[in-house]
Biopython code that builds the backbone (N, CA, C, O; Angstrom):
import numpy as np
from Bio.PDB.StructureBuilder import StructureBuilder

atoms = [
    (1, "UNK", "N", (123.418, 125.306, 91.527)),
    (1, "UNK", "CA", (123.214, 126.644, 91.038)),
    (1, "UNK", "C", (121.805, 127.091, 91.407)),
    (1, "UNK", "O", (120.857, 126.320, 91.255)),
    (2, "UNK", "N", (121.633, 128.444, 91.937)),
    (2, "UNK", "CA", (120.532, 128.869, 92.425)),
    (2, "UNK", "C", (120.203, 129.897, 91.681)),
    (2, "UNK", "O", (120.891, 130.916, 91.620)),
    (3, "UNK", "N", (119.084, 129.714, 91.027)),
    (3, "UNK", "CA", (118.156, 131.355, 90.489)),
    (3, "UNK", "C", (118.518, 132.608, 91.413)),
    (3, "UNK", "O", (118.454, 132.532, 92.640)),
    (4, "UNK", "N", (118.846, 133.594, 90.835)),
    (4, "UNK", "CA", (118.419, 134.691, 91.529)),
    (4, "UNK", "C", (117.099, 135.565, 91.356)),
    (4, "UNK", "O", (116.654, 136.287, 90.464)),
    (5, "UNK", "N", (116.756, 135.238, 92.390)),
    (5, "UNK", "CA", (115.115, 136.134, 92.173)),
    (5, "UNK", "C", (115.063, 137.479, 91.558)),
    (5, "UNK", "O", (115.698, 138.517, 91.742)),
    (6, "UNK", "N", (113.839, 137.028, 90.549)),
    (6, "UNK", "CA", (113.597, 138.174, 89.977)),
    (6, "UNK", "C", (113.208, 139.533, 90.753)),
    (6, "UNK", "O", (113.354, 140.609, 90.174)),
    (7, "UNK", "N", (112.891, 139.492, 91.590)),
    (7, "UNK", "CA", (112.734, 140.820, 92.568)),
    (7, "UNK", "C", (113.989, 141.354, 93.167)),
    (7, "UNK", "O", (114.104, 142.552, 93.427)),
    (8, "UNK", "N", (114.643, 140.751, 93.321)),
    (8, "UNK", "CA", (116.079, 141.151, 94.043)),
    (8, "UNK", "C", (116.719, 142.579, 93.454)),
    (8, "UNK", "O", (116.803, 142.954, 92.284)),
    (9, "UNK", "N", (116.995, 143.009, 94.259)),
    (9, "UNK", "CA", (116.905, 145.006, 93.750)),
    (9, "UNK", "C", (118.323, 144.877, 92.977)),
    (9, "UNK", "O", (118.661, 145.861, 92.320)),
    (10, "UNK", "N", (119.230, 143.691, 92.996)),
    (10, "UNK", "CA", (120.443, 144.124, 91.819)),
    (10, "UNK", "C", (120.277, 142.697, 90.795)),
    (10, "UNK", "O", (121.123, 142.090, 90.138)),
    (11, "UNK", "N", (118.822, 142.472, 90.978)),
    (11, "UNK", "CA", (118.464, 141.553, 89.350)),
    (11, "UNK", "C", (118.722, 142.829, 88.223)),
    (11, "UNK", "O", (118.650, 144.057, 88.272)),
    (12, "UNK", "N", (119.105, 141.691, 87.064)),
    (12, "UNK", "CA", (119.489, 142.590, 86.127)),
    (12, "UNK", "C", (118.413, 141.925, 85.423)),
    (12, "UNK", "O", (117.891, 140.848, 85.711)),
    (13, "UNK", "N", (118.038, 143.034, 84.060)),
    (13, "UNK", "CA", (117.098, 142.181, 83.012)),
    (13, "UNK", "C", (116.976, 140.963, 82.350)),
    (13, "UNK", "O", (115.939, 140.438, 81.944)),
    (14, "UNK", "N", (118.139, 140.551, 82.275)),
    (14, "UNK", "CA", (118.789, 139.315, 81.250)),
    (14, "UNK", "C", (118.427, 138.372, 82.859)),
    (14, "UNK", "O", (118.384, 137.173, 82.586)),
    (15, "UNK", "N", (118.249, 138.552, 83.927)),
    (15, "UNK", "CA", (117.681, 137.534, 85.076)),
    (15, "UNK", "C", (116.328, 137.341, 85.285)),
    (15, "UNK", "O", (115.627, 136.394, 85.640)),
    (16, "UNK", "N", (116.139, 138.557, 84.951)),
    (16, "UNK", "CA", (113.942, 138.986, 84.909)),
    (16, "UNK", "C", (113.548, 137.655, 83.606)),
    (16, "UNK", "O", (112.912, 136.607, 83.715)),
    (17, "UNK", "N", (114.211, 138.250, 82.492)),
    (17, "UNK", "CA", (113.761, 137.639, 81.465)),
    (17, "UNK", "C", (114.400, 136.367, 81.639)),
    (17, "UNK", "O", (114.318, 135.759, 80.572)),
    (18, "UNK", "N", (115.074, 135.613, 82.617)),
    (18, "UNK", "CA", (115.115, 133.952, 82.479)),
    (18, "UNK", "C", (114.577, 133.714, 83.187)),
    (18, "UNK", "O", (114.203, 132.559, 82.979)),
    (19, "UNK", "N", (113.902, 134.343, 84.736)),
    (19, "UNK", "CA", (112.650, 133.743, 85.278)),
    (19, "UNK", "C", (111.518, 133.919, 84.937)),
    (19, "UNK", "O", (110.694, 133.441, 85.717)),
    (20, "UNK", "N", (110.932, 134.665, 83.648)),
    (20, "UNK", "CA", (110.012, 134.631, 82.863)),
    (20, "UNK", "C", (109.696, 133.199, 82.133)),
    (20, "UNK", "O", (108.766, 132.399, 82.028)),
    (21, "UNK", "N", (111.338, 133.412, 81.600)),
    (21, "UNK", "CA", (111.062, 131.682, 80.195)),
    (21, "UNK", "C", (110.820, 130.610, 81.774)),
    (21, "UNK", "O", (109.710, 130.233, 82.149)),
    (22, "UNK", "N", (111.890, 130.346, 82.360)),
    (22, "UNK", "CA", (111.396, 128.747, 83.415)),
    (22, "UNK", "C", (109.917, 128.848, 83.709)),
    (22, "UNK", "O", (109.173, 127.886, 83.517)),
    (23, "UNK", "N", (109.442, 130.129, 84.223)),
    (23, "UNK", "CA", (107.871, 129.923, 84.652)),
    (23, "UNK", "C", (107.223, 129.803, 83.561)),
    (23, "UNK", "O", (106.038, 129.538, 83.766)),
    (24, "UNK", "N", (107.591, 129.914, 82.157)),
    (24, "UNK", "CA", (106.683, 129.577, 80.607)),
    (24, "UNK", "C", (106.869, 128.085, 80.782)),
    (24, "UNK", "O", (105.920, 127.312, 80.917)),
    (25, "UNK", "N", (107.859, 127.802, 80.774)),
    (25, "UNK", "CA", (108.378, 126.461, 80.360)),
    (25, "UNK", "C", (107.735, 125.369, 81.520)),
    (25, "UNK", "O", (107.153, 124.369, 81.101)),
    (26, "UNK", "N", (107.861, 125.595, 82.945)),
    (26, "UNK", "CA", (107.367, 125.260, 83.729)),
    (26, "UNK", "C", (105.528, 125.005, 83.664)),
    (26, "UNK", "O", (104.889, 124.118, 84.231)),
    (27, "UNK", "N", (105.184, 125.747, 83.068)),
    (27, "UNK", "CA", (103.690, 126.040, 83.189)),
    (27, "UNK", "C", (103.401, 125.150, 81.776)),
    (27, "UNK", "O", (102.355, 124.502, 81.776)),
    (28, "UNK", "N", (104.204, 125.081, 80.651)),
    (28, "UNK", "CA", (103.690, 124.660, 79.428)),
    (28, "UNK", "C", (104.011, 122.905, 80.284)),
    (28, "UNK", "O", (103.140, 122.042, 80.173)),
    (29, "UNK", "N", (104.730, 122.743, 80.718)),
    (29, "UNK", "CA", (104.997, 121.174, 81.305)),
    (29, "UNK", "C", (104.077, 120.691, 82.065)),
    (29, "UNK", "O", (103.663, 119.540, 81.926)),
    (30, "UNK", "N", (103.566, 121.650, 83.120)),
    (30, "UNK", "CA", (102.225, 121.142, 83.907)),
    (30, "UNK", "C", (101.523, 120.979, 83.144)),
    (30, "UNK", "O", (101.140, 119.812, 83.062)),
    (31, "UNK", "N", (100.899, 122.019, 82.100)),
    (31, "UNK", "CA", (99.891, 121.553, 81.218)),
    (31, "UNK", "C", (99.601, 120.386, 80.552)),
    (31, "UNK", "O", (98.500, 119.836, 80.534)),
    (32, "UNK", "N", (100.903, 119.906, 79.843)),
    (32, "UNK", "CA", (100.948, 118.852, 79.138)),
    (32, "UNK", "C", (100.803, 117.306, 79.968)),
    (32, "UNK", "O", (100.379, 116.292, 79.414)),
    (33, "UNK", "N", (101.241, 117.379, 81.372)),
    (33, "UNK", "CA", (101.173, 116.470, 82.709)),
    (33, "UNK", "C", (99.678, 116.758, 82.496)),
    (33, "UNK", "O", (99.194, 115.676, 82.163)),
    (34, "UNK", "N", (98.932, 117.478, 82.521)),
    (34, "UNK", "CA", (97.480, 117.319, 82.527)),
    (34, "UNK", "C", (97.097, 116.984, 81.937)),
    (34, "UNK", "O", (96.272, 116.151, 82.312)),
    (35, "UNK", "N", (97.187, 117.158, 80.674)),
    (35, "UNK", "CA", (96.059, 116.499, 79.716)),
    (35, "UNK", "C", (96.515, 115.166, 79.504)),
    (35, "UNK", "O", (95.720, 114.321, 79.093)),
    (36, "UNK", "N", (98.385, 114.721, 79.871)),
    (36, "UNK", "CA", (98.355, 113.226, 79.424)),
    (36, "UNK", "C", (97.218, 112.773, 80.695)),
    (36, "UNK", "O", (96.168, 112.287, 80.274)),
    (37, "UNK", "N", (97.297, 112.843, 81.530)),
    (37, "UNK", "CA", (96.823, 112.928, 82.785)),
    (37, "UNK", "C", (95.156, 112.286, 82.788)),
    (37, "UNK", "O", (94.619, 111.245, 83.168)),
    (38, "UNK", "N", (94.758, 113.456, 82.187)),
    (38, "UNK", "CA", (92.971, 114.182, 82.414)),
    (38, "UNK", "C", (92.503, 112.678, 81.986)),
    (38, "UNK", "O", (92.122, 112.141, 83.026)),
    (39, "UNK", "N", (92.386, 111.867, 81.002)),
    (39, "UNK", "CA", (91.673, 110.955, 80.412)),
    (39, "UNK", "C", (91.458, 109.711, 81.235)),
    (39, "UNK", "O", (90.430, 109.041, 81.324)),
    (40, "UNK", "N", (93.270, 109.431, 82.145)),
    (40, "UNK", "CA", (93.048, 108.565, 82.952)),
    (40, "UNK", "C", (92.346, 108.529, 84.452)),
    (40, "UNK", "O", (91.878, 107.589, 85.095)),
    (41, "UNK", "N", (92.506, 110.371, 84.832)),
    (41, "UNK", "CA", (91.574, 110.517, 85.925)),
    (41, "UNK", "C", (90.188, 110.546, 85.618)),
    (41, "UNK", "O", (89.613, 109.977, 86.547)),
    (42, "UNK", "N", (89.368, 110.934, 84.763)),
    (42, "UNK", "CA", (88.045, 110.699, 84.404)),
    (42, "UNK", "C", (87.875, 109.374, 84.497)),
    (42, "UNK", "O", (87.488, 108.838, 85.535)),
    (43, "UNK", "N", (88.147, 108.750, 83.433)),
    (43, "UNK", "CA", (87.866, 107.019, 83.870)),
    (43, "UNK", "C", (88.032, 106.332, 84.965)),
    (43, "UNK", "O", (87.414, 105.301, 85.228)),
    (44, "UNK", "N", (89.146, 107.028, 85.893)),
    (44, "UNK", "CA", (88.958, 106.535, 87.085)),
    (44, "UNK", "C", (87.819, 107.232, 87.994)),
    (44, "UNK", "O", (87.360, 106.617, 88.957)),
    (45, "UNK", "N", (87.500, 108.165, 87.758)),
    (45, "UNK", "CA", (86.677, 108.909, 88.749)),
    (45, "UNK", "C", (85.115, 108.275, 88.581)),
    (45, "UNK", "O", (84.306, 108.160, 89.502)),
    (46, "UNK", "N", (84.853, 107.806, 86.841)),
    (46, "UNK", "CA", (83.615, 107.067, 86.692)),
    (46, "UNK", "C", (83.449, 106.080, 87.545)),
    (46, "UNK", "O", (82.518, 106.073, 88.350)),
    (47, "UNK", "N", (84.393, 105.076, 87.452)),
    (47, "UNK", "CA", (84.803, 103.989, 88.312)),
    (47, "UNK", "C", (84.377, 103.812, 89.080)),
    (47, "UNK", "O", (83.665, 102.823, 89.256)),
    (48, "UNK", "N", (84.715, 105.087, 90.282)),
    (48, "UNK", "CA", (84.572, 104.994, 91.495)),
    (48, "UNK", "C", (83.395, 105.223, 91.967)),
    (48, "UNK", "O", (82.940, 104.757, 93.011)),
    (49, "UNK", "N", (82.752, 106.096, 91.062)),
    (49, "UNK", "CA", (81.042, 106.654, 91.239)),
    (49, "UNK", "C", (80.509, 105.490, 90.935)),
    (49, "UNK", "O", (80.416, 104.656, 91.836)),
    (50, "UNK", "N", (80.044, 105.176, 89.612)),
    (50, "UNK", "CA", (79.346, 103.551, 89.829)),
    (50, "UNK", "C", (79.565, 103.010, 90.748)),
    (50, "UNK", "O", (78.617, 102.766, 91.494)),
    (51, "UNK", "N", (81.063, 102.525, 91.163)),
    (51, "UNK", "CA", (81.063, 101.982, 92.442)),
    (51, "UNK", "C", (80.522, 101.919, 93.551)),
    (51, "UNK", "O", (80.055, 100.932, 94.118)),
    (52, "UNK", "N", (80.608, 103.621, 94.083)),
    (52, "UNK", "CA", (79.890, 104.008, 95.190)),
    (52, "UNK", "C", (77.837, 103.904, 94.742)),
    (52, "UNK", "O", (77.042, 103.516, 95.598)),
    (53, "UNK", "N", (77.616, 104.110, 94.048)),
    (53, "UNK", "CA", (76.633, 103.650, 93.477)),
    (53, "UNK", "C", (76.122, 102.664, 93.935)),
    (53, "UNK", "O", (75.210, 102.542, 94.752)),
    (54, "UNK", "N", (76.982, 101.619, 93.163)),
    (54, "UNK", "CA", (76.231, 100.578, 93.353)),
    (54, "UNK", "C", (75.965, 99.901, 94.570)),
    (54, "UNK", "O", (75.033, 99.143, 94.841)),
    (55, "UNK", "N", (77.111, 100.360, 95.406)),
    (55, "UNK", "CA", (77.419, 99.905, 96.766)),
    (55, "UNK", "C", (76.344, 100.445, 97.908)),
    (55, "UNK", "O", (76.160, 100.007, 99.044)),
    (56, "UNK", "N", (75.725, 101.497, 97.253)),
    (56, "UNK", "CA", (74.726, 102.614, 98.508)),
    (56, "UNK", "C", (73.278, 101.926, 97.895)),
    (56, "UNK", "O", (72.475, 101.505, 98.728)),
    (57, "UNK", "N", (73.046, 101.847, 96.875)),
    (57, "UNK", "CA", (72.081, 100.786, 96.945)),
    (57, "UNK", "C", (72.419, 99.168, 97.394)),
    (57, "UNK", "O", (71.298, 98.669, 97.494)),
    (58, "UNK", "N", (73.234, 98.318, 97.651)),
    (58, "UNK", "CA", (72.857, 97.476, 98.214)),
    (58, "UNK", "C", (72.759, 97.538, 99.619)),
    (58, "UNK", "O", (72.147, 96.600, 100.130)),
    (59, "UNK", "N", (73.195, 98.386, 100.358)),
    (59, "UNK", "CA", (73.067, 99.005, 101.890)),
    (59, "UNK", "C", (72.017, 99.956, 101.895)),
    (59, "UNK", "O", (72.200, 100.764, 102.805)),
    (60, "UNK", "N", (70.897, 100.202, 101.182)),
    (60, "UNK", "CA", (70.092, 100.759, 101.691)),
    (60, "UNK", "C", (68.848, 99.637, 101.933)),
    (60, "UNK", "O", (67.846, 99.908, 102.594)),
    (61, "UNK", "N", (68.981, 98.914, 101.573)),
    (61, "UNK", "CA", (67.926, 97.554, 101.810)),
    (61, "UNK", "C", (67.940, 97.063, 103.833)),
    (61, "UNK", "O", (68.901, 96.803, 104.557)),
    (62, "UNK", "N", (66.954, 97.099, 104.041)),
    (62, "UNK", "CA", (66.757, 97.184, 105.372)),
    (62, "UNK", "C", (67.253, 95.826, 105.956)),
    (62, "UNK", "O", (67.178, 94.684, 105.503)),
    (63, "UNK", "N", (67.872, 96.403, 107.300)),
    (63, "UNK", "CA", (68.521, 95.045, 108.108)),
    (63, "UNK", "C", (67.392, 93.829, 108.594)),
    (63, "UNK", "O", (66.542, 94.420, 109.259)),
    (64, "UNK", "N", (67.079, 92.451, 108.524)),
    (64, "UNK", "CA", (65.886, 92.158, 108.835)),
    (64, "UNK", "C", (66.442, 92.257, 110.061)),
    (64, "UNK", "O", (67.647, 92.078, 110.239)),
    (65, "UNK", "N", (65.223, 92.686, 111.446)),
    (65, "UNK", "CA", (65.315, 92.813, 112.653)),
    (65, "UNK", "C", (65.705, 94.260, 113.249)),
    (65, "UNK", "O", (66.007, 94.756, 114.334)),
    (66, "UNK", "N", (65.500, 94.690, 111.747)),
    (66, "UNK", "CA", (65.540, 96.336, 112.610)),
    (66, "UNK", "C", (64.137, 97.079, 112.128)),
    (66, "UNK", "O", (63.514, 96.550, 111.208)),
    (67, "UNK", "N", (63.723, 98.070, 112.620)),
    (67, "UNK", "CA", (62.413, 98.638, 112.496)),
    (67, "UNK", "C", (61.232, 98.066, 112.747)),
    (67, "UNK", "O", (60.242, 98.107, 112.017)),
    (68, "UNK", "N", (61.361, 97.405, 114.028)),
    (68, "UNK", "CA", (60.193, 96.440, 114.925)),
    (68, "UNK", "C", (59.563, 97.416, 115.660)),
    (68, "UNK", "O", (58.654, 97.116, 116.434)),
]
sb = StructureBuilder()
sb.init_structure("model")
sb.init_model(0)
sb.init_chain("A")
sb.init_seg("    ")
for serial, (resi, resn, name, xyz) in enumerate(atoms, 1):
    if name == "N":
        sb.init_residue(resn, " ", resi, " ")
    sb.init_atom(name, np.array(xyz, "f"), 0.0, 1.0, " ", f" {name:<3s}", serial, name[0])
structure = sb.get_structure()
């Protein structure tokens, strides 16, 4: 079964107003995908910064035999 688009010049109202609710309903679902979401991407994103962190200071220590 396929939506009929709400723009379609012989949509009727009772079609307007059910591609209204899916895009509510749709949008309240992403939201909620986000925030379960948000807590585990932050902690991972710390992660990765210390990481890179820590990693760019031990490569910035000079190669012996270079800068002769």
């Amino acid at each position: 079964m396929k939506l009929k688009s709400y723009l379609a010049p012989d949509a009727t109202p009772a079609d307007k107003r059910l591609a209204v609710l899916c895009l509510r309903c749709q949008s309240l679902l992403y939201l909620r995908l986000f925030k379960l979401r948000k807590d585990s991407a932050l902690k991972y994103s710390k992660t990765l910064t210390e990481h890179l962190k820590n990693s760019l200071s031990n490569t910035q220590a000079p190669s012996p035999g270079i800068g002769k």
